[in-house]
C-alpha positions as CSV (number, residue, x, y, z in Angstrom):
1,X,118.2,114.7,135.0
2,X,121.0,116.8,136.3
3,X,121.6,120.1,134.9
4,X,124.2,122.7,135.5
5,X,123.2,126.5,135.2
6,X,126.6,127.7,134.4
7,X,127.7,131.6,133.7
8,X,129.8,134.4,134.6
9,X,129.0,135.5,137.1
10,X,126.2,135.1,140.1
11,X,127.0,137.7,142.2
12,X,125.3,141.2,142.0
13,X,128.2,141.7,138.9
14,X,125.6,139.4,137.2
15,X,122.9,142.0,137.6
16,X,119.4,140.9,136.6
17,X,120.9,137.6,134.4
18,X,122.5,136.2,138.1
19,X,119.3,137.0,139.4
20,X,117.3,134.9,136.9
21,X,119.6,132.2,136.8
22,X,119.2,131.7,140.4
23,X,114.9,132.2,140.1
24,X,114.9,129.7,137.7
25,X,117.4,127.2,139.1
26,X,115.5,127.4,142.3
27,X,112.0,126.9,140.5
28,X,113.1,123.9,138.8
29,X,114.8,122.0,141.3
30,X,110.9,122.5,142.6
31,X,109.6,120.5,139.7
32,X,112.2,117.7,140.7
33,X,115.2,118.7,138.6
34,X,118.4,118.6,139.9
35,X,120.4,121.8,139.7
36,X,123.5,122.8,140.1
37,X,125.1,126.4,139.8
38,X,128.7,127.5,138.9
39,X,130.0,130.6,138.1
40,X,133.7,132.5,138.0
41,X,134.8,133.8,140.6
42,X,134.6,137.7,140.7
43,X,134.4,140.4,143.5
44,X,130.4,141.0,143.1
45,X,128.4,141.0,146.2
46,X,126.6,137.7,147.0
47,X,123.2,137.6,145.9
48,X,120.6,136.5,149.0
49,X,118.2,133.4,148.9
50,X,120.4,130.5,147.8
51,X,119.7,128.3,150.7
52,X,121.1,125.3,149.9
53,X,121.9,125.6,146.5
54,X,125.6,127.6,147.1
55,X,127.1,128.1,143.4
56,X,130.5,126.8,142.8
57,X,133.2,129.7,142.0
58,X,136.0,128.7,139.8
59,X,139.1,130.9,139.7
60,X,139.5,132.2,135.5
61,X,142.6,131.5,133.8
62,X,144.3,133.9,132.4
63,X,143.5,136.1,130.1
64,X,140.3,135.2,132.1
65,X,137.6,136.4,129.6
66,X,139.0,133.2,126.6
67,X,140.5,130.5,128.5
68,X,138.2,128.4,131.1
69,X,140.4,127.1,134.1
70,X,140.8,123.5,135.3
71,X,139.0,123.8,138.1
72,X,135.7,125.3,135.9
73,X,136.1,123.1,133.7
74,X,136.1,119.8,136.4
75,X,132.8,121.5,137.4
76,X,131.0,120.6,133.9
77,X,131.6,116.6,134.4
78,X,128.9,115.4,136.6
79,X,125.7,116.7,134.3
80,X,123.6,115.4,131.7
81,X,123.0,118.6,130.3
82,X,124.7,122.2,130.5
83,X,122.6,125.5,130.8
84,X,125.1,128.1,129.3
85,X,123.7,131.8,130.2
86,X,125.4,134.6,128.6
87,X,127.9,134.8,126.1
88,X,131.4,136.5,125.6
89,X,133.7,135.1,128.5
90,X,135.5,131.6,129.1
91,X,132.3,129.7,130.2
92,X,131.5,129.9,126.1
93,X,135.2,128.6,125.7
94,X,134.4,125.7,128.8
95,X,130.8,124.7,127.6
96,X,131.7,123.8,124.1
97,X,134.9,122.5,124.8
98,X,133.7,120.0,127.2
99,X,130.4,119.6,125.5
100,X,132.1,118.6,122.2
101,X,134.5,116.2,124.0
102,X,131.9,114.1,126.2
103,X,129.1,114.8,124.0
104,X,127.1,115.9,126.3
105,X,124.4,118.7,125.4
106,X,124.4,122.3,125.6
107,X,122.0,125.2,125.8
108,X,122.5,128.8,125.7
109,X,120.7,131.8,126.6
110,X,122.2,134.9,125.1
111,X,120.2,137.3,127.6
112,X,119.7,139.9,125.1
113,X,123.5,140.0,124.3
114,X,122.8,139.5,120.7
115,X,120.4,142.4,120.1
116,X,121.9,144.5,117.5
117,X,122.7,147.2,120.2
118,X,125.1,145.2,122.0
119,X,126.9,143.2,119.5
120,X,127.7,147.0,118.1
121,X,128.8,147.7,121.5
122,X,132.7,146.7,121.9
123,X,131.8,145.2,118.2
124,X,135.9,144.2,117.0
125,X,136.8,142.8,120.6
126,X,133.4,140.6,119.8
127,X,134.4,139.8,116.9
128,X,137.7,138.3,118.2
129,X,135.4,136.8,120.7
130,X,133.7,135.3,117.8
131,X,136.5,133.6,115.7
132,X,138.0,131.9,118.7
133,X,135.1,130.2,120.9
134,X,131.7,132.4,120.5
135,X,130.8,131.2,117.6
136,X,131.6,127.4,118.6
137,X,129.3,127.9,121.5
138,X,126.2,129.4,119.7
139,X,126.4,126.9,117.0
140,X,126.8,124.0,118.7
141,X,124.7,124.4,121.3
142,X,121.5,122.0,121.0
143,X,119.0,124.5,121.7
144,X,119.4,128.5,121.9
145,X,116.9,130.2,124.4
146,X,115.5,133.1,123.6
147,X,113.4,135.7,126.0
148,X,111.1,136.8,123.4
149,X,110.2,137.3,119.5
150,X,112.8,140.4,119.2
151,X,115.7,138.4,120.6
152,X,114.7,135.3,118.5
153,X,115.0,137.3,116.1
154,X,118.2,139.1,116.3
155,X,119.6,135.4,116.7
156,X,118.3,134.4,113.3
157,X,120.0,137.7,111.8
158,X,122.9,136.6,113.2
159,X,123.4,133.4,110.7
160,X,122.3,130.8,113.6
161,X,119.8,127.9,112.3
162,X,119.6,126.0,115.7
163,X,116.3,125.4,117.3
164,X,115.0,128.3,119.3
165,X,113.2,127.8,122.4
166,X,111.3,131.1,123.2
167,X,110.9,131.4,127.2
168,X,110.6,135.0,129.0
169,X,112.2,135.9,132.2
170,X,110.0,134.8,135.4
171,X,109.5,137.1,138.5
172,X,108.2,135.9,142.0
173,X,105.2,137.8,143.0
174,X,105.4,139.5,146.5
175,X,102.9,139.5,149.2
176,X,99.8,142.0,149.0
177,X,100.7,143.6,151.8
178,X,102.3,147.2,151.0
179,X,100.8,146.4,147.8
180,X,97.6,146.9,148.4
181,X,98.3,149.5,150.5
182,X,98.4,151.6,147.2
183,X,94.6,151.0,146.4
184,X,92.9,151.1,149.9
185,X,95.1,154.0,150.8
186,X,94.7,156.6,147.0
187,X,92.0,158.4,148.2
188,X,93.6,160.0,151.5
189,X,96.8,160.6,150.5
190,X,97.6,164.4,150.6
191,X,98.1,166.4,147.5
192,X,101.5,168.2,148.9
193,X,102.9,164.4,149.8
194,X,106.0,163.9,147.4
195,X,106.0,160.7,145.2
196,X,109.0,158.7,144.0
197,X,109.9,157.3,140.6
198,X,112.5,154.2,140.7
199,X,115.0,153.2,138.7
200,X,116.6,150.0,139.9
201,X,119.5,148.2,138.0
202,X,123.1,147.7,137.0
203,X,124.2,151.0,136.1
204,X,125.6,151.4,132.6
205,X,125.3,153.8,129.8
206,X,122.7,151.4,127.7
207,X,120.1,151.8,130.5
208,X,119.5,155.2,129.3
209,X,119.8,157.2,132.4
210,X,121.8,160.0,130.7
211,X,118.7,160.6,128.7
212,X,115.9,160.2,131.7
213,X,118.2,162.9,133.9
214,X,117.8,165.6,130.8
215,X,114.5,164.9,130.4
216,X,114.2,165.1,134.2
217,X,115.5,168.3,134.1
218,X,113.8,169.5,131.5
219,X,110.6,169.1,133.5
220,X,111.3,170.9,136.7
221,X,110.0,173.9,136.2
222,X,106.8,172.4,134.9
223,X,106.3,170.3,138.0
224,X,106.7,173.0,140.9
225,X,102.8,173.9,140.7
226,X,102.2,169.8,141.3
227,X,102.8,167.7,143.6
228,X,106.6,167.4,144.1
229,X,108.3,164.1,142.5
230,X,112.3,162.2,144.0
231,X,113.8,160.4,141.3
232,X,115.2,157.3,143.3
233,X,118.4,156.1,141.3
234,X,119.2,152.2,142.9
235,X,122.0,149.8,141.3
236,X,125.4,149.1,141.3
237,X,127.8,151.1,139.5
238,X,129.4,149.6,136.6
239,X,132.6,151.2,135.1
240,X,131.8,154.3,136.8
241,X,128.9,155.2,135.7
242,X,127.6,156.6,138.8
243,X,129.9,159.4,138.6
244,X,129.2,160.3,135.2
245,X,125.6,160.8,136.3
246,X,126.4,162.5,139.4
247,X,128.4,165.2,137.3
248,X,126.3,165.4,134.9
249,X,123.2,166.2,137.7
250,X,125.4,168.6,139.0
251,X,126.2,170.5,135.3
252,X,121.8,170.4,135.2
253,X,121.8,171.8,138.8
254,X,119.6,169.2,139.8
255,X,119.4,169.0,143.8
256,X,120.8,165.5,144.2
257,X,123.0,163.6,147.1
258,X,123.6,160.2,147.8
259,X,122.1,158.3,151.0
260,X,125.5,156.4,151.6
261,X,127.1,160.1,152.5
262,X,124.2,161.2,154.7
263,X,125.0,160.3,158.5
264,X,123.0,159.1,160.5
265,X,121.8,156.9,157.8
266,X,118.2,157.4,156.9
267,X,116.1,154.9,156.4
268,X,114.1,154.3,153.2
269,X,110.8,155.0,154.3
270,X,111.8,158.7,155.3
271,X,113.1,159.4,151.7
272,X,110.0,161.8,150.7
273,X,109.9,163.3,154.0
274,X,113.3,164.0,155.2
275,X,114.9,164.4,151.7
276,X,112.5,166.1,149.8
277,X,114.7,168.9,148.9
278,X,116.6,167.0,147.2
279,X,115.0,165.6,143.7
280,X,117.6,163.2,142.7
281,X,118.7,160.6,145.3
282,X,121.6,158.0,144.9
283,X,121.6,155.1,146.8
284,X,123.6,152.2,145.5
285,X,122.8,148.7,145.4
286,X,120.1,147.3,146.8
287,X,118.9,143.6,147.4
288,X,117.1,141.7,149.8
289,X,114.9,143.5,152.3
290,X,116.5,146.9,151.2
291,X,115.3,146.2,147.4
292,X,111.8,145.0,149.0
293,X,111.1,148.4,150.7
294,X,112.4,150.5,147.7
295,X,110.0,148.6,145.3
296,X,107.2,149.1,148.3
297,X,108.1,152.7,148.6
298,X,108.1,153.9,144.9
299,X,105.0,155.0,143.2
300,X,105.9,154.3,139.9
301,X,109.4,152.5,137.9
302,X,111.3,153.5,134.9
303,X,113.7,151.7,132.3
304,X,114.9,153.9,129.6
305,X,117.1,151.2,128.3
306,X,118.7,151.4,125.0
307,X,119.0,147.6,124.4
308,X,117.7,144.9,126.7
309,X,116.9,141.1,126.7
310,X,113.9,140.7,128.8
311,X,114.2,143.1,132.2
312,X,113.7,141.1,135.2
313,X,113.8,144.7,137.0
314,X,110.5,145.9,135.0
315,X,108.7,142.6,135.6
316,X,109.5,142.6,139.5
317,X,108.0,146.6,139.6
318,X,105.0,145.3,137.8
319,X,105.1,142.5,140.6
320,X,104.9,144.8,143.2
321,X,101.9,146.8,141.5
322,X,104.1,149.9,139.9
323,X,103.3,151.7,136.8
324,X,106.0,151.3,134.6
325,X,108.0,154.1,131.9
326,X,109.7,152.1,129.2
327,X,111.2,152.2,125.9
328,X,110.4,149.5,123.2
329,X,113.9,148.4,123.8
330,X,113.0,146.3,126.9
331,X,110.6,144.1,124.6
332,X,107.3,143.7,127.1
333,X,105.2,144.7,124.3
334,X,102.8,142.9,126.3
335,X,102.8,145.5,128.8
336,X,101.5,148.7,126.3
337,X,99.3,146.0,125.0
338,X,97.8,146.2,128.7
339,X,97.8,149.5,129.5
340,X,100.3,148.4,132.4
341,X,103.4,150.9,130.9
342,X,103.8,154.1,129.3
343,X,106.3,154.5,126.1
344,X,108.9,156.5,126.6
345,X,112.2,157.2,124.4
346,X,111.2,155.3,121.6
347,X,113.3,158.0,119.1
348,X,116.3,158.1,120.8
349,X,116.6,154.3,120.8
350,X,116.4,154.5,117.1
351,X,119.2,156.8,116.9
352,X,121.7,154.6,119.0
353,X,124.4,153.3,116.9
354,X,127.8,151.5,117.8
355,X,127.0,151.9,121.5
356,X,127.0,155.3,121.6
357,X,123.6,157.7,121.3
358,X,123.9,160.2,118.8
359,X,120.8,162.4,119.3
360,X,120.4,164.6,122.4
361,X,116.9,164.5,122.6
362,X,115.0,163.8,125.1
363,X,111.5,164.2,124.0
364,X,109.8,160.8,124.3
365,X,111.2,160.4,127.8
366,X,110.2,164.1,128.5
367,X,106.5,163.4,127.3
368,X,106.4,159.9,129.5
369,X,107.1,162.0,132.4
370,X,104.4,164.8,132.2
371,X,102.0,161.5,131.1
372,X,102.8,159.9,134.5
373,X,102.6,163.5,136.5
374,X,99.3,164.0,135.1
375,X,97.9,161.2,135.8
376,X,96.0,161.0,139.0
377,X,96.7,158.8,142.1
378,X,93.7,156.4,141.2
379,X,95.0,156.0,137.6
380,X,98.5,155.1,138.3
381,X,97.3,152.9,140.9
382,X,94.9,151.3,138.4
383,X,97.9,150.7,136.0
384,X,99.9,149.3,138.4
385,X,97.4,146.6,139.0
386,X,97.3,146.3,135.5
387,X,100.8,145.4,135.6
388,X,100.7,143.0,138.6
389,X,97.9,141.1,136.3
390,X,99.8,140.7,133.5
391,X,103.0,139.1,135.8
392,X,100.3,136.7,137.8
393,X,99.4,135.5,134.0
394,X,102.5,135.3,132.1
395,X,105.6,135.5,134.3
396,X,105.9,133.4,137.5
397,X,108.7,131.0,137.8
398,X,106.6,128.0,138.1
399,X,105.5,128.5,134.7
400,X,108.3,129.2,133.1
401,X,110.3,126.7,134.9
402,X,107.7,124.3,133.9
403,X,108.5,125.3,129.9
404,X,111.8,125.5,130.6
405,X,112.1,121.6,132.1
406,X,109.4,120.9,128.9
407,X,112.8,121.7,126.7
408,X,115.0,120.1,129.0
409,X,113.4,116.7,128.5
410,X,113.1,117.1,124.8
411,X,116.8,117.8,124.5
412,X,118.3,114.9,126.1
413,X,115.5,112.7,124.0
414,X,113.0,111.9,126.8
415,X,110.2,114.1,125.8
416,X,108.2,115.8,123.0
417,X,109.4,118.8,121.0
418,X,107.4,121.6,123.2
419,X,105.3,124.5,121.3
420,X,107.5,127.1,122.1
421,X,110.5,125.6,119.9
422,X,111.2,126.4,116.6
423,X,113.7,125.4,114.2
424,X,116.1,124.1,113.4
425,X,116.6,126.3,110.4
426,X,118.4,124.1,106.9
């Protein structure tokens, strides 16, 4: 069985989808699948750990978001079956095309691109989309894969009746050392040391952080009698974004600068120390062993997120033993069914229509903050570990590479229909 995981892009432009395209591509071929991995080609940074599994770039055609090139579309001729992640760019155009003409099989996973907040988002340029290959794509496509009941869900309100394979996002679990360091170390730590909250992602205005810097704000004076807090913002800027937040920390008066403007450079592990003036710090992407000692270094992780498929960011804090601020938007119920995240923003999600959010309050995310303040240095550890549980249970790659495989087999006829599938709708 060859299978090719094919998408926009699988560079850090990709954010967390490139990220689990590669984890699970690299999981399977570990169960004896053969993967391959193609992509267009874009100006993203590469994303570490590929080994010897190097994607194939294909240069788009122009206008390069509709039509697929020749040299994408050679890459889809050597598979049994096609693994289409994402939607809304040529490879939806390339995928069914080809998949049509050689009758070879498709999958796709939308990602979370089919939650009702991002269809709204950019909604008539989607609907063009739609008419000329999106729609072609979705409904042809042998199986759809969806991350969880929500996004299963939203597929099924948007008219499509194929089966539906439900399959979360996987995470790879790091080792216990810096981990643990958390539990063996709570009792000593000092009551004046200052603690960090991480936010680690593609930077766009869905992810909420327009809302988590008001609210952040909007606790400052309540948080000078406790011990002091750095909101660590981590990602790569995506229309410019970045700048938007930076003025609008500025308009707050929140002390903030950015680590990339700071020479010498200083090193993540002197954040609380030799920053801790500053209560906002920017610090651009990170992956690799940069992303390892931020994760390591934070004492607890937030997603405000508006609209999300399954966050592989939230998982991998988890992972590393964080407690977790989230909306409902990132759908981990399973995580305040654990005690392993607090509920944040809940109202303002609710209020967010055609992309854009039309309340300014803040007051969910507000009150998840002064929850996680309060909370002592035993407790958050406690819910960390909660959290780090939960992943060692549900969301390793192994297992859902296994599942995954499961509905590989059954598509291309060699295998039972797995538990997880449902449909197809008449």
């Amino acid at each position: 069985m060859k299978v090719l995981e094919v998408t926009h892009s699988l560079t850090s432009q990709g954010g967390g989808v490139a990220i689990a395209i590669q984890s699970l591509g690299l999981a399977l071929a570990d169960r004896g699948v053969e993967v391959a991995f193609a992509a267009l080609r874009d100006s993203g940074t590469s994303l570490p750990g590929w080994a010897s599994f190097a994607p194939r770039f294909s240069q788009p055609a122009f206008p390069k978001k509709i039509v697929p090139s020749a040299d994408l579309m050679d890459e889809l001729k050597s598979s049994d079956l096609l693994h289409s992640h994402g939607l809304w760019s040529a490879i939806s155009l390339a995928v069914s095309s080809h998949g049509r003409r050689t009758r070879i099989p498709w999958i796709v996973s939308p990602h979370g691109m089919m939650d009702p907040w991002a269809l709204a988002n950019s909604r008539w340029k989607k609907r063009i989309a739609a008419v000329l290959s999106e729609d072609r794509h979705l409904r042809g496509a042998a199986c759809i894969h969806a991350l969880c009941q929500s996004e299963s869900d939203s597929i099924r309100a948007y008219g499509l009746k194929n089966p539906i394979a439900i399959i979360p996002n996987g995470v790879g679990l790091p080792e216990r050392q810096g981990v643990e360091g958390r539990v063996t170390s709570v009792e000593s730590l000092k009551k004046s040391e200052c603690k960090t909250l991480l936010f680690l992602g593609r930077l766009h205005p869905k992810k909420g952080l327009v809302q988590a810097l008001k609210a952040w704000h909007s606790t400052l004076d309540a948080r000078r009698s406790t011990p002091p807090w750095q909101f660590v913002i981590a990602g790569w800027d995506q229309g410019g974004h970045e700048a938007e937040l930076k003025r609008l920390a500025t308009e707050l008066e929140i002390p903030w600068t950015d680590i990339r403007d700071i020479e010498p450079k200083v090193p993540i592990s002197a954040f609380s120390s030799q920053l801790s003036g500053f209560s906002l710090l920017f610090t651009g992407a990170a992956f690799g062993e940069e992303k390892d000692a931020l994760l390591r270094s934070a004492d607890a992780f937030i997603l405000p997120s508006l609209s999300e498929g399954l966050p592989m960011s939230v998982l991998e804090a988890w992972a590393y033993g964080l407690p977790v601020l989230m909306t409902p938007e990132c759908n981990l119920p399973e995580g305040f069914a654990a005690d392993a995240a607090v509920r944040i923003g809940a109202e303002d999600a609710k209020n967010a229509e055609s992309g854009k959010l039309k309340a300014e309050s803040c007051g969910n995310i507000e009150g998840g903050l002064h929850a996680l303040f309060e909370m002592s240095d035993a407790d958050r550890v406690a819910m960390g570990e909660r959290g780090r549980r939960l992943v060692e249970n549900r969301f390793t790659w192994p297992k859902i590479a296994a599942q995954m495989k499961e509905v590989y087999e059954w598509v291309l006829g060699g295998g039972p229909k797995p538990g997880g599938v449902f449909g197809p709708v008449k």
